[in-house]
C-alpha positions as CSV (number, residue, x, y, z in Angstrom):
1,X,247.9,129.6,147.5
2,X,247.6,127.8,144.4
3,X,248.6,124.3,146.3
4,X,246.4,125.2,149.5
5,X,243.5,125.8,147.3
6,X,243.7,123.1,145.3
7,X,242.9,120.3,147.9
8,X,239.7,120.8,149.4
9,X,236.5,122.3,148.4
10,X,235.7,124.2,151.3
11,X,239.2,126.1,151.1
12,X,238.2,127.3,147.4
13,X,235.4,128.8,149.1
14,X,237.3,130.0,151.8
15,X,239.9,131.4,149.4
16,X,237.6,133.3,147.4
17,X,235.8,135.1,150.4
18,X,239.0,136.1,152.3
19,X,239.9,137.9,148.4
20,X,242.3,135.4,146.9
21,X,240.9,135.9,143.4
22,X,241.5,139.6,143.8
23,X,245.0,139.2,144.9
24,X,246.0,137.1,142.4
25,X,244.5,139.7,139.8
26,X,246.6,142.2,141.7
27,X,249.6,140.3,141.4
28,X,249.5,139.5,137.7
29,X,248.7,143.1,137.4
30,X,252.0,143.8,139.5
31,X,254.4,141.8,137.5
32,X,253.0,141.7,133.8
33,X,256.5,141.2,132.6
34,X,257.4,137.9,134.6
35,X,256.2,134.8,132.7
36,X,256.3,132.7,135.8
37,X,254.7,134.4,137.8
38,X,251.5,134.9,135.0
39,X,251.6,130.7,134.7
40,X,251.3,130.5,138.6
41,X,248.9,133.0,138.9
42,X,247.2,131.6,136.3
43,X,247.2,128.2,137.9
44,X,245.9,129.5,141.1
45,X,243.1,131.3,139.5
46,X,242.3,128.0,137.8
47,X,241.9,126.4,141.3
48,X,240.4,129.1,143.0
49,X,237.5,129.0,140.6
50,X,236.6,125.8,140.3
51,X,234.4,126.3,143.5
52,X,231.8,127.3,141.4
53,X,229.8,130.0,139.3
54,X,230.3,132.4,142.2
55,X,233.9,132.0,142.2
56,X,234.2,132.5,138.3
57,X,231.9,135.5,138.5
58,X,233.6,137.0,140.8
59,X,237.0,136.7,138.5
60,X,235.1,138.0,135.8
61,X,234.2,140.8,137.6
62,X,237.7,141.7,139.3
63,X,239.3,141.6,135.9
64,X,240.6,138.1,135.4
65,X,239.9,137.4,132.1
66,X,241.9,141.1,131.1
67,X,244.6,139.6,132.9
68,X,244.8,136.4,131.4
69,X,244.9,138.1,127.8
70,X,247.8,140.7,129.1
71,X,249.8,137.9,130.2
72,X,249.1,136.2,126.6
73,X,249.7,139.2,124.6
74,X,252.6,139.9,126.6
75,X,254.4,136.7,126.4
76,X,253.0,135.1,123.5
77,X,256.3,133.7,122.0
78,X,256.1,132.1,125.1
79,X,256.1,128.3,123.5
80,X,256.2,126.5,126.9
81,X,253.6,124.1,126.5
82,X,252.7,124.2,130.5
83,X,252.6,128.3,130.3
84,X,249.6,128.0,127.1
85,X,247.8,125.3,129.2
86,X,247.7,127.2,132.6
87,X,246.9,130.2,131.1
88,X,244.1,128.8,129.0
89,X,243.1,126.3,131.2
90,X,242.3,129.5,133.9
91,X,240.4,131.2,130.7
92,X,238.2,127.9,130.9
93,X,237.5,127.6,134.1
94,X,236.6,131.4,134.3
95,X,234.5,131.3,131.3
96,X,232.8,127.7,132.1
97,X,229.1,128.5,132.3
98,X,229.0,131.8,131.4
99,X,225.8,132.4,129.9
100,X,226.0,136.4,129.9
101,X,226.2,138.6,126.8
102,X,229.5,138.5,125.2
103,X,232.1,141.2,126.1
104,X,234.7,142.9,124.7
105,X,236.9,140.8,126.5
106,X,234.7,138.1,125.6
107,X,235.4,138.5,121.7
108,X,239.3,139.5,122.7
109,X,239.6,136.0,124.6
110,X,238.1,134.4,121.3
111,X,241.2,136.0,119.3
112,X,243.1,134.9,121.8
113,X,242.4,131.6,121.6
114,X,242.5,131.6,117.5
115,X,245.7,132.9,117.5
116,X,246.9,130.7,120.1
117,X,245.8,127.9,117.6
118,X,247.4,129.4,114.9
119,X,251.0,129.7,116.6
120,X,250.9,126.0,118.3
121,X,249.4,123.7,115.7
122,X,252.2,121.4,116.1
123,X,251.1,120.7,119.5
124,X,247.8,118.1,119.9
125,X,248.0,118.9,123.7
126,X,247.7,122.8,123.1
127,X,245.1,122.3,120.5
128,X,243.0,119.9,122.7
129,X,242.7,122.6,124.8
130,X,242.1,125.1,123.3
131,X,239.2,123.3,121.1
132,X,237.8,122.5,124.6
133,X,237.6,126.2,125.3
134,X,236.1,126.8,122.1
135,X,233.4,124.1,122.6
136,X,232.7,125.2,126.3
137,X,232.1,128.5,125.2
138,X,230.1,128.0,122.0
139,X,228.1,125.4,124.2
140,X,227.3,127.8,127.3
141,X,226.9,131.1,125.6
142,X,224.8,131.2,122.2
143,X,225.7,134.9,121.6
144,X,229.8,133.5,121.2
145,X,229.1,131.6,118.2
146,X,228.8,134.0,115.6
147,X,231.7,136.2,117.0
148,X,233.9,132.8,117.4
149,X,233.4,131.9,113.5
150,X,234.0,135.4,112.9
151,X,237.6,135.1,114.8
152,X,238.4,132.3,112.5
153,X,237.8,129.1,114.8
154,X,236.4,127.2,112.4
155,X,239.5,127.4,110.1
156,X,241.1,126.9,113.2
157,X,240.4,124.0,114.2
158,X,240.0,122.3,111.0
């Protein structure tokens, strides 16, 4: 799914109406234990939303971004470099213009991220990342800024 989807624009589409995005949600809900399959969900669910703000709404919606911390909390001494970027780099795409008022799974992915930080600051491509989550979110949703400084993203990143 994840290398069908990724190819044209139209099969993103495609993908998200025939329930993709759902079924990947199901599937990392399945196997929460199983690191690879969280990183290849997650890279699917990257894909799959790229389509646009319907797509990520729809994965907000369905759970995604609860999933995406699951897999997180439960693997986070995961140090794999390519497991933190696909799973954050799905939390971006997912939260990419969202403008709505912050969540609780809103504020949880901002811990996330901060502890994410916190436990890979030897890594510049981790931390790249990650500070472009931070700035995607503090750019598209006003009401994330407070709670981000209150997570400690500013002594984060600094």
């Amino acid at each position: 799914l994840d290398y069908i989807s990724s190819f044209i624009q139209e099969s993103h589409t495609r993908a998200r109406e025939a329930g993709a995005i759902q079924a990947v949600i199901n599937v990392m809900n399945s196997h929460p234990d199983d690191a690879e399959i969280q990183e290849a969900a997650c890279g699917s669910l990257d894909h799959l939303v790229r389509s646009g703000e319907d797509s990520q709404a729809q994965a907000r919606e369905v759970g995604a971004i609860q999933a995406i911390l699951t897999a997180l909390d439960t693997h986070a001494d995961d140090a794999r470099r390519i497991f933190v970027l696909k799973v954050f780099g799905a939390l971006n795409s997912i939260m990419n213009n969202f403008r709505g008022q912050s969540t609780a799974s809103h504020a949880a992915a901002l811990d996330a991220i901060v502890s994410a930080m916190t436990r890979h600051q030897s890594n510049a491509d981790i931390q790249g990342q990650l500070c472009r989550l931070l700035t995607n979110i503090a750019k598209t949703s006003e009401c994330s800024r407070l709670p981000a400084t209150q997570a400690g993203a500013i002594e984060a990143v600094v």
